[in-house]
NUKEVO-617677 format. One line per 2 residues: for each residue x, y, z of N, C-alpha, C. Coordinates in pm, whole numbers, plus 50000, padded with zeros to 5 digits. Example, Ala and Ser with C-alpha at 12.3 -4.5 7.8 and 13.67 -1.06 7.14 Angstrom:
BEGIN
51319 49431 50780 51230 49550 50780 51320 49670 50780 | 51285 49775 50708 51367 49894 50714 51290 50003 50787
***
This chain:
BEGIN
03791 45508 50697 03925 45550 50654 04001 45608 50772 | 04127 45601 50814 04217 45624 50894 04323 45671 50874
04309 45824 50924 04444 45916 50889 04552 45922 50944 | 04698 45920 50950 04790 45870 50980 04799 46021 51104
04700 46101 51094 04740 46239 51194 04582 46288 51217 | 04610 46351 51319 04483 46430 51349 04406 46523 51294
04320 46483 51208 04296 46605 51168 04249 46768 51213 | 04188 46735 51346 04153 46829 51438 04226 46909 51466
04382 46842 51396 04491 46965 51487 04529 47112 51337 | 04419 47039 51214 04440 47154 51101 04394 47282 51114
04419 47365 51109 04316 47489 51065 04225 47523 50885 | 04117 47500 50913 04032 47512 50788 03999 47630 50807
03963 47711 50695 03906 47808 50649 03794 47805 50530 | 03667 47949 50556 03563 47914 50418 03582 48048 50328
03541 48026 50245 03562 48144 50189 03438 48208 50146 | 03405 48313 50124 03320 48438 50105 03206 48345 49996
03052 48357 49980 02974 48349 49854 03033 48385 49803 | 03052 48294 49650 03065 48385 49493 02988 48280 49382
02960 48381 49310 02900 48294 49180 02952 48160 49167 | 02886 48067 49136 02911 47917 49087 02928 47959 48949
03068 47826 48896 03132 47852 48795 03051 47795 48675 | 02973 47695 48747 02958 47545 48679 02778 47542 48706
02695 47613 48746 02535 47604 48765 02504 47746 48751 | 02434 47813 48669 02381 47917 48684 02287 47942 48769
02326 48097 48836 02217 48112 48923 02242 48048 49115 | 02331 47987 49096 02404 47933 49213 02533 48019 49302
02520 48009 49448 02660 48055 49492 02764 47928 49530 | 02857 47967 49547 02944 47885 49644 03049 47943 49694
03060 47819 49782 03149 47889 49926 03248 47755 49930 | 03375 47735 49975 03423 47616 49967 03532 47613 50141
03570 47532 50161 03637 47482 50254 03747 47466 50250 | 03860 47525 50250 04001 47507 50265 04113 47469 50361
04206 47407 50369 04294 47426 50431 04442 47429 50355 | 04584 47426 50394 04690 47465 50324 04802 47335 50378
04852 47317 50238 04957 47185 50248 05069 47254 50298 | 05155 47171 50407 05285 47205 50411 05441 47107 50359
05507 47146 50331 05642 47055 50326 05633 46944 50378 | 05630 46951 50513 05652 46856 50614 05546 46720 50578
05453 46797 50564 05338 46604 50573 05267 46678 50475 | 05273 46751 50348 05209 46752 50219 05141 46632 50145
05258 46584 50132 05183 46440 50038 05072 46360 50099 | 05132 46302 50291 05052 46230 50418 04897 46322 50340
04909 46441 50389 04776 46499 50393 04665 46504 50246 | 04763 46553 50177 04710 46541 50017 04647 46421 49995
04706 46239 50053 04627 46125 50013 04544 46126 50109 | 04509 46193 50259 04449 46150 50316 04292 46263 50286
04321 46417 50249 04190 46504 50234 04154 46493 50102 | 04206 46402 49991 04156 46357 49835 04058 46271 49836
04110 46163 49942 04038 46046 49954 03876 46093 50043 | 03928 46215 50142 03781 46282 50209 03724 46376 50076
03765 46397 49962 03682 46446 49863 03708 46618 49873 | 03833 46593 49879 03907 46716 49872 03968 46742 49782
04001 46849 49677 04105 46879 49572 04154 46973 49590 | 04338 46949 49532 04421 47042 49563 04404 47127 49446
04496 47252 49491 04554 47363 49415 04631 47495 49414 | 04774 47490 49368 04848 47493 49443 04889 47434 49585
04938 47564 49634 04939 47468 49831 04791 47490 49921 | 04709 47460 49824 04542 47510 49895 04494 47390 49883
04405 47328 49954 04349 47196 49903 04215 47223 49976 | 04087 47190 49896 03930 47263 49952 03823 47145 49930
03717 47161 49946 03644 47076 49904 03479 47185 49940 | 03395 47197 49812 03255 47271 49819 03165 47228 49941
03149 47373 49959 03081 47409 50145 02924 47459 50114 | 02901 47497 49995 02799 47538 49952 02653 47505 50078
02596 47583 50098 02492 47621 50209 02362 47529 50143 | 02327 47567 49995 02217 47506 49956 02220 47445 49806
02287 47359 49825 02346 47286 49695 02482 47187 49743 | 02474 47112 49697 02555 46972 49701 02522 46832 49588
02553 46971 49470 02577 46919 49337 02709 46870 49312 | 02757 46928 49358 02929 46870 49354 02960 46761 49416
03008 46662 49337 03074 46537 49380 03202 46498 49311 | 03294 46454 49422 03365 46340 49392 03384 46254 49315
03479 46229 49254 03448 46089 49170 03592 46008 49175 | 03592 45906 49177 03732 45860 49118 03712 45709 49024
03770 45678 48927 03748 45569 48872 03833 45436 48919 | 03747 45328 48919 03791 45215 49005 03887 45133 48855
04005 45145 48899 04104 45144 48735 04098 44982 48716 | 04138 44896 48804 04174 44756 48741 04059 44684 48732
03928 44778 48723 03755 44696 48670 03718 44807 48572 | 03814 44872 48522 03794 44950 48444 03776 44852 48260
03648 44925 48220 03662 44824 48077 03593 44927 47975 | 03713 44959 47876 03679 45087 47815 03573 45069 47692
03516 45175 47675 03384 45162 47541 03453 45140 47420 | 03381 45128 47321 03415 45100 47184 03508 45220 47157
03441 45342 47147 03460 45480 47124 03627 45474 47228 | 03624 45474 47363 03726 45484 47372 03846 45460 47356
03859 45318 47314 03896 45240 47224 03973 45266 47096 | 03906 45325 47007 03942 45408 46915 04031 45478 46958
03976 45616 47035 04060 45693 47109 04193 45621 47115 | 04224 45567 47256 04325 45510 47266 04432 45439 47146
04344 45403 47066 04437 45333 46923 04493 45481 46819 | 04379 45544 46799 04421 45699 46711 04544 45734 46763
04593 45746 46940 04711 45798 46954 04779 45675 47019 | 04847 45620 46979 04884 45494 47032 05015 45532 46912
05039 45667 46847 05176 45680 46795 05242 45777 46904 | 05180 45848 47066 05210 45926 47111 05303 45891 47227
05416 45950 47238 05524 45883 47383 05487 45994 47475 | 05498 45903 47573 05451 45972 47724 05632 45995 47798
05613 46105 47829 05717 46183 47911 05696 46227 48041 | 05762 46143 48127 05731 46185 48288 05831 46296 48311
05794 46413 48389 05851 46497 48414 05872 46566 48542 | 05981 46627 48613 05952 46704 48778 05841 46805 48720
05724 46828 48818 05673 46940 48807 05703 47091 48842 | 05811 47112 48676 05891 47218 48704 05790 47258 48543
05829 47408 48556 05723 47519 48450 05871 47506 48350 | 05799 47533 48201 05865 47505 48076 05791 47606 47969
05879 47681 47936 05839 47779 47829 05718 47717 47688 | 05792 47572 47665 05689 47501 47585 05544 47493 47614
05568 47431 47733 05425 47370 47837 05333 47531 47857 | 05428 47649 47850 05322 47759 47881 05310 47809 47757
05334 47817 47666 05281 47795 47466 05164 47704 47449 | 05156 47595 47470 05074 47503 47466 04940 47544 47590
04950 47598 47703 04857 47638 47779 04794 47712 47704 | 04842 47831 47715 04773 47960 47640 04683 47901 47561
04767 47849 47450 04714 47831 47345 04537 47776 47348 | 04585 47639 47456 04462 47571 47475 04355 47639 47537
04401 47750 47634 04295 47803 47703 04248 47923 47589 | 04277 47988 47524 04207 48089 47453 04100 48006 47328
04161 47886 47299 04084 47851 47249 03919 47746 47304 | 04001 47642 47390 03881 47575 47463 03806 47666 47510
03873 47720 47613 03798 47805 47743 03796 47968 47751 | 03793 48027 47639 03799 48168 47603 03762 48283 47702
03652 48231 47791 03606 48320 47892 03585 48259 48031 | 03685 48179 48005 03700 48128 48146 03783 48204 48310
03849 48262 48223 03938 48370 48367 04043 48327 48304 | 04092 48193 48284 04237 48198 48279 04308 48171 48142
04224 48240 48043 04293 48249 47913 04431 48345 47889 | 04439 48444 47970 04566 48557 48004 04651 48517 48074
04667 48402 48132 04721 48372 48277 04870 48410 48264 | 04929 48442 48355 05075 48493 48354 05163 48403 48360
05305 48411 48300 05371 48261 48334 05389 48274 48479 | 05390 48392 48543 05400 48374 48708 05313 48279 48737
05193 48306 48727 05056 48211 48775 05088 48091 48735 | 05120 48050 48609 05158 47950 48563 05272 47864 48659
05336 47914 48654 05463 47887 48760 05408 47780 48874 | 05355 47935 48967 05295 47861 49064 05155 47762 49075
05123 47774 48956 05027 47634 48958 05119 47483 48915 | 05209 47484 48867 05280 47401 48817 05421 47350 48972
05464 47475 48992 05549 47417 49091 05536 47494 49259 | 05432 47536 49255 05352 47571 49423 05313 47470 49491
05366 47350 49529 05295 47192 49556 05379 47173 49669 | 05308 47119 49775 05418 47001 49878 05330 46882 49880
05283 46830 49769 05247 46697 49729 05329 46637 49660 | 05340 46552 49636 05421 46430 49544 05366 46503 49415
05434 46524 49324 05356 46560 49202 05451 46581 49077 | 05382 46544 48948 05489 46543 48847 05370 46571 48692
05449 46623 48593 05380 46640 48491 05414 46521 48375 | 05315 46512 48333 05289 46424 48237 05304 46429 48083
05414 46438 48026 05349 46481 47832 05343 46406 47776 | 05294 46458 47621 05279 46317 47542 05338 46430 47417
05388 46356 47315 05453 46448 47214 05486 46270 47070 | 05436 46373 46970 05437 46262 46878 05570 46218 46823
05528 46127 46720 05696 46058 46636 05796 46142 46610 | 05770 46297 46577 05821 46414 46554 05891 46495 46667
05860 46488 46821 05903 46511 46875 05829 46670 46978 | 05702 46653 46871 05615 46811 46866 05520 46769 47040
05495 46869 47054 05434 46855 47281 05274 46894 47217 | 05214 46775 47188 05070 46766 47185 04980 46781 47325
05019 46764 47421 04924 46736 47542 05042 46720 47689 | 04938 46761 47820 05028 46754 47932 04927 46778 48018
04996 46707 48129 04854 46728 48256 04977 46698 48382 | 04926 46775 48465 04997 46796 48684 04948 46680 48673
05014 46569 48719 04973 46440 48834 04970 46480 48994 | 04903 46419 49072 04932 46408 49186 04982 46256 49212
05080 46224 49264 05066 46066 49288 05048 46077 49425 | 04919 45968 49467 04873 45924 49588 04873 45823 49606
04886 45757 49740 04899 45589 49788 04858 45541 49689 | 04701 45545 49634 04602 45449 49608 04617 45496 49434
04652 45568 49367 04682 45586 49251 04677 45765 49219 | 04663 45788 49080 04696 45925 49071 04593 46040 49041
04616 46156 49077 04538 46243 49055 04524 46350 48954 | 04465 46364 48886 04442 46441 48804 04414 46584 48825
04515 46680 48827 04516 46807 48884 04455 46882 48747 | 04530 46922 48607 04490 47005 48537 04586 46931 48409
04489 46902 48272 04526 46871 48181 04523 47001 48083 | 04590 47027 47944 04612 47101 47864 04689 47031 47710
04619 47080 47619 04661 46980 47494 04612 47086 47371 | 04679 47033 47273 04689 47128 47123 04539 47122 47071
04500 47256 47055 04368 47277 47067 04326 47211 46866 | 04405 47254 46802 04380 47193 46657 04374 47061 46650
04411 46981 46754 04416 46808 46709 04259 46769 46779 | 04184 46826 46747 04057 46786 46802 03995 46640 46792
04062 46592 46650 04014 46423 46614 04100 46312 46661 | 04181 46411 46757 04298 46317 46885 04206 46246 46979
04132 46384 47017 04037 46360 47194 04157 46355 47295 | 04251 46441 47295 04310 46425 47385 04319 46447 47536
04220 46501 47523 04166 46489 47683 04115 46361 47739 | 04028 46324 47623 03992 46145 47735 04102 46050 47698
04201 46086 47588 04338 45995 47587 04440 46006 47747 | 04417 46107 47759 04546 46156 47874 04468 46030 47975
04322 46063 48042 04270 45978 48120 04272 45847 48113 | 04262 45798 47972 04299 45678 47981 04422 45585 48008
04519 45666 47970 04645 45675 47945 04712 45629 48085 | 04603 45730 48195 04654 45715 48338 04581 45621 48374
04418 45537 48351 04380 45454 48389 04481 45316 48379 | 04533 45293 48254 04639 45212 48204 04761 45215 48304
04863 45312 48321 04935 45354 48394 04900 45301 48561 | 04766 45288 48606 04728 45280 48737 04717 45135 48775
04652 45044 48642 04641 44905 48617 04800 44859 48609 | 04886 44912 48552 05047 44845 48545 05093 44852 48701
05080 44939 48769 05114 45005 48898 05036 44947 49000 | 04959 44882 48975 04870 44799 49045 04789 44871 49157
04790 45022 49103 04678 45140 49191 04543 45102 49156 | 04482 45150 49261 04334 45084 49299 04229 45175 49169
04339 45347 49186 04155 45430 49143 04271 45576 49056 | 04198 45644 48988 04221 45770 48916 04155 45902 48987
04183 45961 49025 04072 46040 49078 04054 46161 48970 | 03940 46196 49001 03885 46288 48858 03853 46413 48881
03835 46441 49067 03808 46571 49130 03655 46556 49142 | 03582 46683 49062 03462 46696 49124 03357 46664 48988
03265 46588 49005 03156 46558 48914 03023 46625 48915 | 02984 46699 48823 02845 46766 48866 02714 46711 48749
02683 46646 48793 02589 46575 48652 02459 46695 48572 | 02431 46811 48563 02397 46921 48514 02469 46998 48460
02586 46964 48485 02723 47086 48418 02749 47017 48253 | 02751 47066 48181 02820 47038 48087 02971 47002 48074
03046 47116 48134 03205 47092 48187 03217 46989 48249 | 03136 46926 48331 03173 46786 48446 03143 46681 48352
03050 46662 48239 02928 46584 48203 03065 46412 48188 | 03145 46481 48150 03252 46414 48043 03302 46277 48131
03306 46311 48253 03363 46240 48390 03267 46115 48378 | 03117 46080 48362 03043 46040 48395 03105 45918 48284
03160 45899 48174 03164 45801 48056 03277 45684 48151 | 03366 45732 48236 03452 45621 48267 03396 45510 48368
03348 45430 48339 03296 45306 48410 03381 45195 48458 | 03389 45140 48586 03304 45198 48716 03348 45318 48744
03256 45417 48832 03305 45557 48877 03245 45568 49001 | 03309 45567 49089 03293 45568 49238 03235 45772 49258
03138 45680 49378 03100 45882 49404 03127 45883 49550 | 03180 45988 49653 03174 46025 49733 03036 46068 49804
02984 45967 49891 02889 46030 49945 02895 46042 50096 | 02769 46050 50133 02794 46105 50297 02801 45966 50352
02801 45862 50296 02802 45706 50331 02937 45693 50293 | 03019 45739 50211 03166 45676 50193 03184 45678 50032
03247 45598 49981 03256 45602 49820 03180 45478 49822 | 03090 45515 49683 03022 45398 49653 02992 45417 49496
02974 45343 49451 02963 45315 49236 02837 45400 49266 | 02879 45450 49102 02801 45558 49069 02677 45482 48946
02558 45466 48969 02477 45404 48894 02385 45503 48772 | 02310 45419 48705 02205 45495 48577 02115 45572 48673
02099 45558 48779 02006 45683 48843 02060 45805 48864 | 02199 45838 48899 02316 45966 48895 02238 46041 48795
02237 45953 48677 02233 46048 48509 02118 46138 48494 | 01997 46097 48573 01864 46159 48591 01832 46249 48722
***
C-alpha cells in the first residue's frame, strides 16, 4: 500500500496501561496520532486501511505489549452474499428510508443516543454522555464524514450511525438505534444497508474497526462473509480457523 505522504513526518503518541474494555484481566495501551484540516481525509483513508480507527480528531490503532487480540476487519462488499437470517433482517425493514446527513449534532439524534446507551450498554461509561461530548463526537472530524438515519413510514428516527467515507468505501464509526425495536436488528440492518450502499457505489470494502474473536461485543463482526483481517502479512480473508 502507498501513501500519498510520509508518514515519518507524523508525530504518534502511546498512551498509559489501562484495563481492557473487551478481555478480562487484560491491559492496553494504544497508538495514536491526530487528524488535521489540511490532509484529514488523505490520512484517515490511508491509517484505516493500516488498521487504524478514528475518533474524534484522534485516530489509534492497539499497542498492547502482550496481546494482539485485536484485529481489523473490513468486509469485502461486492462478494458479499448475505445469510438466510440476514435476509430476513434486511426484508423486516425494507419499510425504513435512509437519510444522508452533514455530520452536524441534532437534539433528536442525542434522545435516541441516550436512550440506546442506558439501555444496550448501561455500564459502559457512556450512558451519561453530555450533549457537549456528543457534539464533539459527531462534529470533531477533519475526515470526510456524514451521518446516516433511517426513520420509518411515519417519519419517527429509529436508527443512525457517523460514516466515514473513504476512497475504497465507508467506515463505520458509531451506530445508535431505538432500543425497543429489538425484532428490527437494527444494528446488523444499518451494516447491511451500507454493504448495499458500497455495492451501488462500486466500493471495494465496509470497514468494521476492530474484531476480537473472545469478546462477546466484537463476536457479531465475524457473521459478514467474506471478512478480510489485517495481519502482519497485509489483509487477507478471515477463515473457520479465526473462530477457534
Amino acid at each position: 500500500m502507498t501513501h500519498p505522504f510520509p508518514l515519518k513526518q507524523l508525530r504518534f503518541f502511546l498512551t498509559s496501561p489501562a484495563p481492557c474494555p473487551y478481555l478480562p484481566g487484560k491491559v492496553e495501551r494504544k497508538l495514536f496520532t491526530h487528524l488535521h484540516a489540511l490532509d484529514g481525509p488523505e490520512l484517515n483513508d490511508s491509517l484505516t486501511q493500516a488498521g487504524f480507527r478514528r475518533s474524534q480528531n484522534i485516530i489509534y490503532r492497539p499497542a498492547c505489549e502482550a496481546c494482539s487480540a485485536c484485529q481489523s476487519v473490513r468486509i469485502v462488499a461486492q462478494e458479499f452474499i448475505p445469510s438466510r437470517t440476514q435476509k430476513r433482517i434486511h426484508n423486516k425493514n425494507s419499510d425504513l428510508v435512509r437519510h444522508v446527513e452533514p455530520a452536524l449534532a441534532s437534539d433528536e439524534h442525542y434522545a435516541l443516543l441516550l436512550r440506546y446507551l442506558r439501555e444496550r450498554h448501561p455500564n459502559g461509561g457512556m450512558e451519561d454522555i453530555s450533549y457537549a461530548d456528543y457534539l464533539s463526537m459527531v462534529e470533531d472530524t477533519a475526515a470526510r464524514s456524514q451521518v446516516c438515519e433511517y426513520r420509518d413510514g411515519n417519519g419517527k428516527l429509529l436508527a443512525a450511525v457517523l460514516v466515514d467515507l473513504l476512497c475504497d468505501g465507508p467506515s463505520l464509526v458509531y451506530s445508535f438505534y431505538e432500543p425497543a425495536m429489538r425484532s428490527r436488528s437494527l444494528g446488523t440492518y444499518i451494516i447491511l444497508d451500507h454493504i448495499e450502499q458500497a455495492v451501488q457505489n462500486e466500493k471495494l470494502h465496509v470497514y468494521l474497526g476492530f474484531w476480537i474473536k473472545n469478546s462477546n461485543k466484537m463476536s457479531y463482526k465475524a457473521q459478514y462473509k467474506p471478512l478480510e483481517v489485517l495481519r502482519a502479512n497485509g489483509w487477507t480473508l478471515k477463515d473457520d480457523e479465526d473462530e477457534t
